[in-house]
C-alpha positions as semicolon CSV with decimal commas, in nm:
position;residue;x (nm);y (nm);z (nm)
1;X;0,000;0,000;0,000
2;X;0,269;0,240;0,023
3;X;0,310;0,283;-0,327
4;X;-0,063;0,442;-0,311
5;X;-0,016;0,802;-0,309
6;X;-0,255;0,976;-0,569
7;X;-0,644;1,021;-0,635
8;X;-0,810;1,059;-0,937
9;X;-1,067;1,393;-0,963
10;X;-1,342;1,412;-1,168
11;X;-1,485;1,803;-1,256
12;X;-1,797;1,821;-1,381
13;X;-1,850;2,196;-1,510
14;X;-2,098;2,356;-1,743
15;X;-1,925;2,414;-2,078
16;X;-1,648;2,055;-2,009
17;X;-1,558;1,768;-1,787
18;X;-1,230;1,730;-1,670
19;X;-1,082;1,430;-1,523
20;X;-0,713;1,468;-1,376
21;X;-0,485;1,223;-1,143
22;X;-0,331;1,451;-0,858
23;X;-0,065;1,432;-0,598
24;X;0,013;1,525;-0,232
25;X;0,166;1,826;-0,331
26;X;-0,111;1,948;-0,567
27;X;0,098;1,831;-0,872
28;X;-0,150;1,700;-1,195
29;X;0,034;1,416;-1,299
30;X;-0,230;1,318;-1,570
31;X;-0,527;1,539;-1,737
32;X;-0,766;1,498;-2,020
33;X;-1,071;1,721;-2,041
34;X;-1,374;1,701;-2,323
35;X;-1,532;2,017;-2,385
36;X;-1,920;1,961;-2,480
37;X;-2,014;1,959;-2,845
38;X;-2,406;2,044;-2,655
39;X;-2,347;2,153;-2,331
40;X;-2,740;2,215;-2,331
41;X;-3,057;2,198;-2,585
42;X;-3,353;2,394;-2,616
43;X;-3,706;2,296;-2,703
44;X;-3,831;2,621;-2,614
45;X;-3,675;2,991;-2,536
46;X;-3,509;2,942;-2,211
47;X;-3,491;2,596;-2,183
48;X;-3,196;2,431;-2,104
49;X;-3,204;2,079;-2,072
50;X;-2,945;1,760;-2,114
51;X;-2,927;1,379;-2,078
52;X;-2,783;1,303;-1,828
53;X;-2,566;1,052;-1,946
54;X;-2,452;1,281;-2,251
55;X;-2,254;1,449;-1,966
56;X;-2,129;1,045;-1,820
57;X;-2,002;0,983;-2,149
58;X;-1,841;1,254;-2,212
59;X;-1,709;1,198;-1,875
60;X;-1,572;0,811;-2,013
61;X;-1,430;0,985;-2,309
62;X;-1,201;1,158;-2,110
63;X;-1,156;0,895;-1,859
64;X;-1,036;0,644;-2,089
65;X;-0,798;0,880;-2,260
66;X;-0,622;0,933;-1,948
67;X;-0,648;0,581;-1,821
68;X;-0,498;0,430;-2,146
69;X;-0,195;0,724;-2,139
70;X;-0,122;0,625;-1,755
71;X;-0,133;0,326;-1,683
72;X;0,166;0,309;-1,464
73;X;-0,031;0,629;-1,232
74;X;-0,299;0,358;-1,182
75;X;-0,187;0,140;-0,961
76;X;-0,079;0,432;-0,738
77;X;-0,382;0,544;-0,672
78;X;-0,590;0,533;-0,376
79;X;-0,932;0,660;-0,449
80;X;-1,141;0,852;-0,670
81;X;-1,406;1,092;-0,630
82;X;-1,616;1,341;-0,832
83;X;-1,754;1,738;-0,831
84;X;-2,030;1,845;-1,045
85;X;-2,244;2,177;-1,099
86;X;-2,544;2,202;-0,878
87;X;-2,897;2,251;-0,875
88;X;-2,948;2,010;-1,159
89;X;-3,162;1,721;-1,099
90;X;-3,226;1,364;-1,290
91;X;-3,535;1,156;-1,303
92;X;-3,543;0,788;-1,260
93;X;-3,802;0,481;-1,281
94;X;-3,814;0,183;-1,067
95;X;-3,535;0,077;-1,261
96;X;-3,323;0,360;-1,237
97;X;-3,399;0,443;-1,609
98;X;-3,387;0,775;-1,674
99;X;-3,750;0,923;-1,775
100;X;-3,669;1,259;-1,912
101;X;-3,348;1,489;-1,962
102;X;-3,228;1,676;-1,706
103;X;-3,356;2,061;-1,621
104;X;-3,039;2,218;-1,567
105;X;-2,939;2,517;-1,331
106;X;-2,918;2,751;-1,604
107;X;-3,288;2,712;-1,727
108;X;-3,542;2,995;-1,753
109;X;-3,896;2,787;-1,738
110;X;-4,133;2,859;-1,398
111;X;-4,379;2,705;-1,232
112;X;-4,761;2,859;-1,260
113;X;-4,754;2,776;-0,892
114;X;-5,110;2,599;-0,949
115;X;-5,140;2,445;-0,667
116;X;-5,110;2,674;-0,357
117;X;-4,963;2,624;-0,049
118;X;-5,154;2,546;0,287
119;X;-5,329;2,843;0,428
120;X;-5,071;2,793;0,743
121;X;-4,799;2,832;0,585
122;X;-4,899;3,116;0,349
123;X;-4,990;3,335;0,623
124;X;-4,641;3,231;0,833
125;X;-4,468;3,279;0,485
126;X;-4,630;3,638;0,481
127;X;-4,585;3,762;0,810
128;X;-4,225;3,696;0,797
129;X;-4,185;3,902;0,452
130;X;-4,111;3,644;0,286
131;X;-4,397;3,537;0,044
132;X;-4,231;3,697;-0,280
133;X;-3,851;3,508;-0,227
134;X;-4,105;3,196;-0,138
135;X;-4,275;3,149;-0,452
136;X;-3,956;3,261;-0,669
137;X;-3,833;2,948;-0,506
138;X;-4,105;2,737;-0,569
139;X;-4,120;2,896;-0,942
140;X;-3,790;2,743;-1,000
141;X;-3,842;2,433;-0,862
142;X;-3,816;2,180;-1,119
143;X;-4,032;1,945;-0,942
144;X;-4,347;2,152;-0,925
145;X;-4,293;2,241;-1,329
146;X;-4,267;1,841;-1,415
147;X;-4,576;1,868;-1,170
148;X;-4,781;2,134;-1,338
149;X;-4,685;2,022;-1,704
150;X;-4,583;1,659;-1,728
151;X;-4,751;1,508;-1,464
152;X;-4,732;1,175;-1,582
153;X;-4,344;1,171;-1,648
154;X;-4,350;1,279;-1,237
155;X;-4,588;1,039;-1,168
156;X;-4,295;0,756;-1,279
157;X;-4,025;0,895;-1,071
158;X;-3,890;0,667;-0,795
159;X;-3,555;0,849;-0,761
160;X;-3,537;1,225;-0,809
161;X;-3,197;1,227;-0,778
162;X;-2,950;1,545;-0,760
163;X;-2,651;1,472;-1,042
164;X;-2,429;1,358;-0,898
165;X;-2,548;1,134;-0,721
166;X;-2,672;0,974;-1,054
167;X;-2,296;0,971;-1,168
168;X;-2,177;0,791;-0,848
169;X;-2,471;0,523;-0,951
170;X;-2,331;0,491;-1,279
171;X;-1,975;0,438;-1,170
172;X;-2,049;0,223;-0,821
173;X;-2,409;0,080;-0,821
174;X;-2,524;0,346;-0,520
175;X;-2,707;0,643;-0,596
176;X;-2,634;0,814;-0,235
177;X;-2,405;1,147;-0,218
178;X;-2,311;1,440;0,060
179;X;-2,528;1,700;0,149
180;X;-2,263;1,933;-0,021
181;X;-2,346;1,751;-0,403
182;X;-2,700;1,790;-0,292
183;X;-2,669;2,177;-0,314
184;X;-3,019;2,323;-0,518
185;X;-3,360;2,319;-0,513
186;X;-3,394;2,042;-0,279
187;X;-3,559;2,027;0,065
188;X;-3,231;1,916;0,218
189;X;-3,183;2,065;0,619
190;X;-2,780;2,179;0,567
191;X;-2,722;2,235;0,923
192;X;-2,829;1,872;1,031
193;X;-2,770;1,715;0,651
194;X;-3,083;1,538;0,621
195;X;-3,400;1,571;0,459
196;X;-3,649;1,785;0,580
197;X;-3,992;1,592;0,623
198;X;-4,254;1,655;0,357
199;X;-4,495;1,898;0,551
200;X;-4,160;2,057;0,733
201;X;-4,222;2,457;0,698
202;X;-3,876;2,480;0,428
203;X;-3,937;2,171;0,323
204;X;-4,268;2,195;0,195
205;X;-4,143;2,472;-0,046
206;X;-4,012;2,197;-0,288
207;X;-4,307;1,989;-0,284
208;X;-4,102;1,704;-0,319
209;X;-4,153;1,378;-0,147
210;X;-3,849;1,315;0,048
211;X;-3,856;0,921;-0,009
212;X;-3,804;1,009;-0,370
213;X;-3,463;1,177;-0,227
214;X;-3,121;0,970;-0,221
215;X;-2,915;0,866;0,096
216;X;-2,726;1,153;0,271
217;X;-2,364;1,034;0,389
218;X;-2,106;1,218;0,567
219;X;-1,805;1,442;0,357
220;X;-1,521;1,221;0,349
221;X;-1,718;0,928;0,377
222;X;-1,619;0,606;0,120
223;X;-1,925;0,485;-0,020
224;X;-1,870;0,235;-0,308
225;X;-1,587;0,107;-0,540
226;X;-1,566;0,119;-0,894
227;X;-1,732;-0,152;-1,035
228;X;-1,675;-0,398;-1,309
229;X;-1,902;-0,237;-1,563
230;X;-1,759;0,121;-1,514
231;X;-1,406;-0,031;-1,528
232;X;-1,484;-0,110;-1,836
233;X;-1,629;0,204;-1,973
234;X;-1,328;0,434;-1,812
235;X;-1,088;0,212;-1,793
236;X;-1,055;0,280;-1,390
237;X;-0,946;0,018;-1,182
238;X;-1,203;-0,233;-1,034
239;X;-1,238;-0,195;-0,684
240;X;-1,101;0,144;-0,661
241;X;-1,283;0,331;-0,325
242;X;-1,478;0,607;-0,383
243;X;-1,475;0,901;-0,152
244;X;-1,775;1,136;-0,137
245;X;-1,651;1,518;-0,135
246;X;-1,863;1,826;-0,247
247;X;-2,002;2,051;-0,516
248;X;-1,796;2,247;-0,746
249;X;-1,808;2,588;-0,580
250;X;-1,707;2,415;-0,272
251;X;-1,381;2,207;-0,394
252;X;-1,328;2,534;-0,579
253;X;-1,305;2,719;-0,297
254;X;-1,073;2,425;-0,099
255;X;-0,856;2,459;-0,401
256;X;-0,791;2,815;-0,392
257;X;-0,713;2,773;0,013
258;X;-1,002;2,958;0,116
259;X;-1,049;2,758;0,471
260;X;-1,103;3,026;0,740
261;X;-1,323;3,293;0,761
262;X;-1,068;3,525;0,704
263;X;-1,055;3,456;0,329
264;X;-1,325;3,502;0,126
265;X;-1,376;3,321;-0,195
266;X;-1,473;3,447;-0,544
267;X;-1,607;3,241;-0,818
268;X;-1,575;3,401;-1,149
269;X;-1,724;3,155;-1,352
270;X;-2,092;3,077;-1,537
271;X;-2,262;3,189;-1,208
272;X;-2,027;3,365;-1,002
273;X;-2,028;3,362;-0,643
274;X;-1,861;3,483;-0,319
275;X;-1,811;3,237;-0,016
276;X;-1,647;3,239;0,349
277;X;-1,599;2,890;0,494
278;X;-1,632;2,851;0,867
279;X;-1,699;2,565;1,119
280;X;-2,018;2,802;1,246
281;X;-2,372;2,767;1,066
282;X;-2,558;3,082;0,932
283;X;-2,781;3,200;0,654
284;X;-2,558;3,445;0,455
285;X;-2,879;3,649;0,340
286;X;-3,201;3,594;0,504
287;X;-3,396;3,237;0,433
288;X;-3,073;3,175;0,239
289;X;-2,926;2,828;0,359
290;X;-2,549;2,795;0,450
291;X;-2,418;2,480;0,263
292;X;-2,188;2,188;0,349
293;X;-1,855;2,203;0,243
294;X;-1,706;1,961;0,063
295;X;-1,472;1,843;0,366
296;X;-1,612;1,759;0,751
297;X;-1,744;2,015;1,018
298;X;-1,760;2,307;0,809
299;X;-1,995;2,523;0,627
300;X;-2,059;2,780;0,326
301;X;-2,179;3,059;0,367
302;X;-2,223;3,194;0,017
303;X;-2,451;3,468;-0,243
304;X;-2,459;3,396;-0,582
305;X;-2,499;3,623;-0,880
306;X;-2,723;3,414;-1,139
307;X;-2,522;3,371;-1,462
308;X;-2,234;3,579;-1,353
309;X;-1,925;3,629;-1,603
310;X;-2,191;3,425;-1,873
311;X;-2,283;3,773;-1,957
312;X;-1,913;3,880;-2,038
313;X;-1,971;3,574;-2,352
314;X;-2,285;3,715;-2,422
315;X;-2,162;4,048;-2,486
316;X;-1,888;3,945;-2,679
317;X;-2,124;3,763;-2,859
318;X;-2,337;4,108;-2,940
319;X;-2,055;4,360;-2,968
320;X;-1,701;4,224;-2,972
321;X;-1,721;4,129;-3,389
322;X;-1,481;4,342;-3,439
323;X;-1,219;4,219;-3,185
324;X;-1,307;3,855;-3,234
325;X;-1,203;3,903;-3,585
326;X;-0,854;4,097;-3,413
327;X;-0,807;3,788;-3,164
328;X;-0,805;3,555;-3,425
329;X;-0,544;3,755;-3,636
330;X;-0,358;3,791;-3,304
331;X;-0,415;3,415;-3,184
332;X;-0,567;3,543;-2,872
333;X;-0,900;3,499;-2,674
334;X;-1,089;3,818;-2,716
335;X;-1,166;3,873;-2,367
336;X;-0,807;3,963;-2,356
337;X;-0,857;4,223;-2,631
338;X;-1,150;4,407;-2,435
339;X;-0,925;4,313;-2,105
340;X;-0,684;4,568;-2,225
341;X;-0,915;4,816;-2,360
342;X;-1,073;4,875;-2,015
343;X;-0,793;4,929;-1,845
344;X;-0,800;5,272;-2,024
345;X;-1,104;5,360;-1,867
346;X;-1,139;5,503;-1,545
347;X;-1,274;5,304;-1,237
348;X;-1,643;5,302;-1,228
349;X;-1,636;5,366;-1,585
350;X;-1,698;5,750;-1,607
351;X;-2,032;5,714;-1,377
352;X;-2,172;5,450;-1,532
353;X;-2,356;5,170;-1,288
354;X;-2,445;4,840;-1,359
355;X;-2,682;4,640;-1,132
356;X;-2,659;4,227;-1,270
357;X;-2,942;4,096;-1,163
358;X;-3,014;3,881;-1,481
359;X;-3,174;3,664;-1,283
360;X;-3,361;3,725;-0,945
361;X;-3,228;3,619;-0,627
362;X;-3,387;3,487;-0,334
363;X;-3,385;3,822;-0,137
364;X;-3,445;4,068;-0,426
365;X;-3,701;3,796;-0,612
366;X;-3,876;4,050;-0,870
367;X;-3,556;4,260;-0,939
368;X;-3,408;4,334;-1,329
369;X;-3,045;4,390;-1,497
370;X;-3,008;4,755;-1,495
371;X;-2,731;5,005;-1,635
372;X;-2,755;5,384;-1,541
373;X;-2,531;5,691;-1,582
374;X;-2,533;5,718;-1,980
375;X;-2,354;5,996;-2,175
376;X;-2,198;6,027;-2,518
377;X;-1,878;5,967;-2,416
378;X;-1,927;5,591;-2,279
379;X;-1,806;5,317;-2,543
380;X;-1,879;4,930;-2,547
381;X;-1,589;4,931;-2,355
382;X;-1,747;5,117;-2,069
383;X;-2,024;4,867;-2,100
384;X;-1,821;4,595;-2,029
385;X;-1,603;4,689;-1,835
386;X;-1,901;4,797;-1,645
387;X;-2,046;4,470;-1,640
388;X;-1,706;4,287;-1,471
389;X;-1,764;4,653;-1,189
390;X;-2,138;4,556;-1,140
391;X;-2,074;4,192;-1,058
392;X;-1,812;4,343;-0,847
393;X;-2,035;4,556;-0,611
394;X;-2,284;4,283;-0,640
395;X;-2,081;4,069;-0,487
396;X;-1,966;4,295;-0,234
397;X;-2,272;4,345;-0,109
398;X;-2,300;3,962;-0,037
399;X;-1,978;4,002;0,148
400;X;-2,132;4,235;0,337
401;X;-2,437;4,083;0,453
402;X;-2,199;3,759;0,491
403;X;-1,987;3,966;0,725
404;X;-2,262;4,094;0,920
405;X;-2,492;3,777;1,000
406;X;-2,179;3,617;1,032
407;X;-2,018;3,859;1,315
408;X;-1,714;3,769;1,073
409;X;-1,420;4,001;0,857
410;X;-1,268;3,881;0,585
411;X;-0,888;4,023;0,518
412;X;-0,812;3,875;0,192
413;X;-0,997;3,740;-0,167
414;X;-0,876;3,420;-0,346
415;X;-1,026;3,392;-0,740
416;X;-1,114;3,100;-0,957
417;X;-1,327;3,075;-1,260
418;X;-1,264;3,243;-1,595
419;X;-1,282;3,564;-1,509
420;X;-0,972;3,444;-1,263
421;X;-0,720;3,456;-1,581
422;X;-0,737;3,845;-1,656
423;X;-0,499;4,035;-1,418
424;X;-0,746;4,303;-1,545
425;X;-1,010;4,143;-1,355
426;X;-0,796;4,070;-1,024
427;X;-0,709;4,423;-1,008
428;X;-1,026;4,585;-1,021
429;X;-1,144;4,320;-0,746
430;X;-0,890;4,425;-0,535
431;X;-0,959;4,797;-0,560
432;X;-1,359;4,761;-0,516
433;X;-1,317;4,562;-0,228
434;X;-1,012;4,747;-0,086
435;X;-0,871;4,401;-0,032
436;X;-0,556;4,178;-0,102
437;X;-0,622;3,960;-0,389
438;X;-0,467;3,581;-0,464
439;X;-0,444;3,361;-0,775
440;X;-0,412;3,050;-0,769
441;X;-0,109;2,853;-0,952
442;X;-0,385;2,642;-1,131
443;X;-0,735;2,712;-1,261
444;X;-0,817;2,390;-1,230
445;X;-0,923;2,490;-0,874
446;X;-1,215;2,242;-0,818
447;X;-1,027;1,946;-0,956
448;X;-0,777;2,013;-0,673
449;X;-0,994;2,094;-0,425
450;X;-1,179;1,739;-0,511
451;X;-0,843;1,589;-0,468
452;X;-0,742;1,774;-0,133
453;X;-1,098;1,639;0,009
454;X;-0,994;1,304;-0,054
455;X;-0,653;1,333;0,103
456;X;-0,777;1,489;0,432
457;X;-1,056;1,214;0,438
458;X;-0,775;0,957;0,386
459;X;-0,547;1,061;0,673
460;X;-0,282;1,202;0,469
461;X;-0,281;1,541;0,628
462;X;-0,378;1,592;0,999
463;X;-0,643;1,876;0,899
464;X;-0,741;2,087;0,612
465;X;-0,468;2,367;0,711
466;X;-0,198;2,115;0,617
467;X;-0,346;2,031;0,329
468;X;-0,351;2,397;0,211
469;X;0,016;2,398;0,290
470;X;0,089;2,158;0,097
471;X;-0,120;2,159;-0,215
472;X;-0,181;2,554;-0,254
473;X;-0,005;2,795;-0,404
474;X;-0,056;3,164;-0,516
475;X;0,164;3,283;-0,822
476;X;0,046;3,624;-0,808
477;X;-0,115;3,919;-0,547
478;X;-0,263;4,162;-0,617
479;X;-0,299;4,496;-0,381
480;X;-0,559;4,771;-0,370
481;X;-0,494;5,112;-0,547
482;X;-0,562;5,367;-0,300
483;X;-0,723;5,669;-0,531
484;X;-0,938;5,360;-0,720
485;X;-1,033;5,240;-0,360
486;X;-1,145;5,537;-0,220
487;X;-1,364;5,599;-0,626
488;X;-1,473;5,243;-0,555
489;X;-1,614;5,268;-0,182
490;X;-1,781;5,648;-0,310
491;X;-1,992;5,509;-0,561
492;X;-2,089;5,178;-0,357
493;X;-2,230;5,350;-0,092
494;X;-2,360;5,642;-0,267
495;X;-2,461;5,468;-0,584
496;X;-2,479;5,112;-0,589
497;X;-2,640;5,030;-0,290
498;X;-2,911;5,278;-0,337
499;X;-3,041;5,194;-0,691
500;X;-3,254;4,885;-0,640
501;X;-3,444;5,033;-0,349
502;X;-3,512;5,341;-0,587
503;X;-3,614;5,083;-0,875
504;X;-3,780;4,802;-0,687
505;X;-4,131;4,992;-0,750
506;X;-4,000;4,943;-1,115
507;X;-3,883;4,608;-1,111
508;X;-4,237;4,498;-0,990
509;X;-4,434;4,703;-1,278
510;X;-4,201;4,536;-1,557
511;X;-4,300;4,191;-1,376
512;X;-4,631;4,266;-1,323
513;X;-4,640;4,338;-1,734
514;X;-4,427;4,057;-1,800
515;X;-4,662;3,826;-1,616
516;X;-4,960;3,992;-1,758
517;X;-4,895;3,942;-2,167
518;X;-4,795;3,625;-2,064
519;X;-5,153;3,505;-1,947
520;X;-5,271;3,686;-2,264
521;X;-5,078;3,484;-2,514
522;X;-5,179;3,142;-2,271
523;X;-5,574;3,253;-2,325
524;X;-5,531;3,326;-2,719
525;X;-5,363;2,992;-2,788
């Protein structure tokens, strides 16, 4: 056994799945990754669906390319374990046949709500302010759509089963998971890690029955080894011990050494997010659960920014033709073409505000994108660059409330994600949030998070600080200009902050329209 000193990661993100062999030290020895030809399809505007095994296979494809390069790593290693987007569900029969694709996070579809809650828990919903964040959540539920629309491909489901778990069924013949790769629209309790009961007063929100709900084991715990038929399909070894860890924000946030409640963590990816990890349990915004981490005795407190840096891509999509066509003469990602531009401009782009709420969030449920402070002389430049600013302040203000329920200060940021790769980026981080900023060595940061799980579950390191020691490391800080500080904090606290309680009146008009032509198209058809 002494010869076993690796694990094997598996990262399943939104746009690719990467599958990697790592070391003690953090070192990938081995990687193959398959980006999706289809990461999602469409049967109707703002759908966004997949099979769930399109996303398993795609999963072997890389699996066996790295198992048939190394086969020497192999035998060294010691376990295996995997980390996938959240909030995506898949629906299984009896037979643990899959009955429809998969609704995935990113989808636009709600509920009609048809069926109403009981009369008790409206009116304790409603007294505590919280009827509007309520039925958001219960809008977005995929549960209650499949309910409302395809009630007899619900009525089949034995198994409603987050993704994960699915993917541990495929590879070890057990469909249970942690809490942390149960992260979504589930009535999962985070503080104890179990299900809440059906009529529970959260749990009833999801109106899902929680028999239909996988096993919950403990972070760190092994639950199943690679079986014969999976061996065969990735070319991993038979018998090989699984280890469950956590979701990809979490191992993200591992793998940038974000461990203490000093740190907090940035996401810059699809959705991009802002976490602090502590061992204490609180609701970073209000009826907004803290989530497991993807190691023992320690939560997440985290806010989320729905589709997050996805709206850099769609802007280049809309208005970066021209430099597209000068990154490809260049050989160069565009992004880094507009990176450069906006480093022209002057912080908070010349008094123009964005406000990215693309998507509602749970405590601002009927709010809108907005962008304010036109004049002639802002460019699509400004626009972007006022984007990457919005998301920015956004986020700040989730550090913020963090910081406050939390009686907790962070000192420094680490990044991940794709927005992670622009020193642009990492600079204007560090002067809106006046803090010290860290990148990681590798943006692979989930994958190694995933991996340092494992070790700390196997014994290899005496706690999680060790394994940050060892398997961490920053290749570049960056520190807070003073003049763009001081800018930054001005227009936060004058600006920012103040614009969706002047537009909220707004925000509720557009959605009251929204909802209105809505039923008149649904009565002319």
């Amino acid at each position: 056994m002494e010869n076993k000193d690796l694990v094997i990661a598996i990262d399943y993100g939104t746009q690719s799945v990467r599958v990697s062999i790592i070391d003690k030290n953090g070192k990938f020895l081995a990687f193959e990754h398959v980006v999706y030809d289809e990461p999602y399809f469409s049967t109707k505007p703002g759908y966004c669906e997949q099979n769930p095994d399109y996303y398993y296979n795609c999963m072997c494809k890389a699996a066996k390319k790295l198992t048939s390069s190394h086969p020497e790593l192999l035998d060294r290693c010691i376990s295996i374990s995997s980390t996938c987007f959240r909030d995506t569900a898949v629906y299984l029969d009896k037979d643990f046949n899959v009955i429809r694709p998969s609704i995935i996070w990113l989808d636009q579809r709600q509920a009609k709500l048809e069926k109403k809650l009981p009369s008790l828990y409206s009116f304790l919903f409603s007294i505590a302010g919280m009827t509007d964040t309520v039925n958001l959540n219960r809008k977005r539920t995929p549960a209650i759509w499949l309910q409302e629309n395809e009630p007899e491909n619900y009525s089949k489901i034995r198994y409603y089963a987050p993704l994960n778990s699915y993917f541990n069924y495929r590879m070890l013949g057990n469909l249970s998971d942690s809490a942390s790769n149960m992260t979504g629209h589930f009535p999962i309790n985070y503080r104890k890690k179990r299900w809440y009961r059906k009529n529970a007063l959260k749990g009833i929100i999801f109106n899902i029955d929680p028999q239909l709900m996988p096993k919950i084991v403990n972070e760190g715990s092994i639950i199943g080894k690679i079986t014969a038929k999976c061996h065969e399909e990735t070319g991993f070894p038979i018998g090989l011990q699984y280890i469950a860890t956590g979701n990809d924000k979490s191992c993200e946030a591992l793998g940038c050494g974000a461990i203490t409640n000093k740190c907090a963590h940035i996401s810059y990816g699809t959705g991009s997010s802002i976490a602090v990890v502590g061992e204490k349990y609180f609701e970073p915004e209000r009826f907004l659960p803290a989530y497991s981490t993807c190691f023992p005795n320690a939560y997440t407190a985290e806010v989320q920014i729905y589709r997050g840096y996805r709206m850099l891509k769609w802007f280049l999509q809309e208005f970066g033709e021209k430099e597209s066509l000068e990154a490809m003469i260049e050989k160069v990602a565009p992004e880094e073409i507009f990176n450069e531009k906006i480093m022209q401009i002057n912080p908070g782009c010349d008094g123009l505000i964005l406000q990215p709420y693309w998507g509602p969030g749970l405590s601002r449920p009927l709010a809108k994108g907005s962008i304010i402070g036109f004049y002639d002389v802002h460019t699509k430049y400004h626009i972007y660059r006022s984007i990457i600013e919005g998301i920015g302040y956004a986020l700040k203000e989730g550090l913020d409330s963090i910081e406050r329920r939390g009686n907790v200060k962070a000192q420094y940021l680490t990044v991940s994600g794709g927005g992670s790769k622009s020193d642009a980026i990492c600079q204007i981080t560090s002067d809106l949030f006046n803090l010290p900023v860290y990148k990681s060595e590798t943006y692979e940061s989930s994958s190694l998070g995933c991996a340092m799980a494992q070790f700390i579950a196997l014994g290899e390191f005496n706690n999680v600080s060790e394994a940050k020691e060892h398997m961490v490391r920053y290749i570049k800080k960056f520190t807070p200009n003073k003049l763009a500080a001081r800018e930054y904090k001005e227009l936060y606290n004058e600006v920012y902050i103040k614009v969706y309680p002047s537009l909220k009146d707004i925000y509720k008009s557009l959605t009251d329209f929204k909802e209105k032509k809505e039923k008149e198209e649904i009565e002319v058809h």
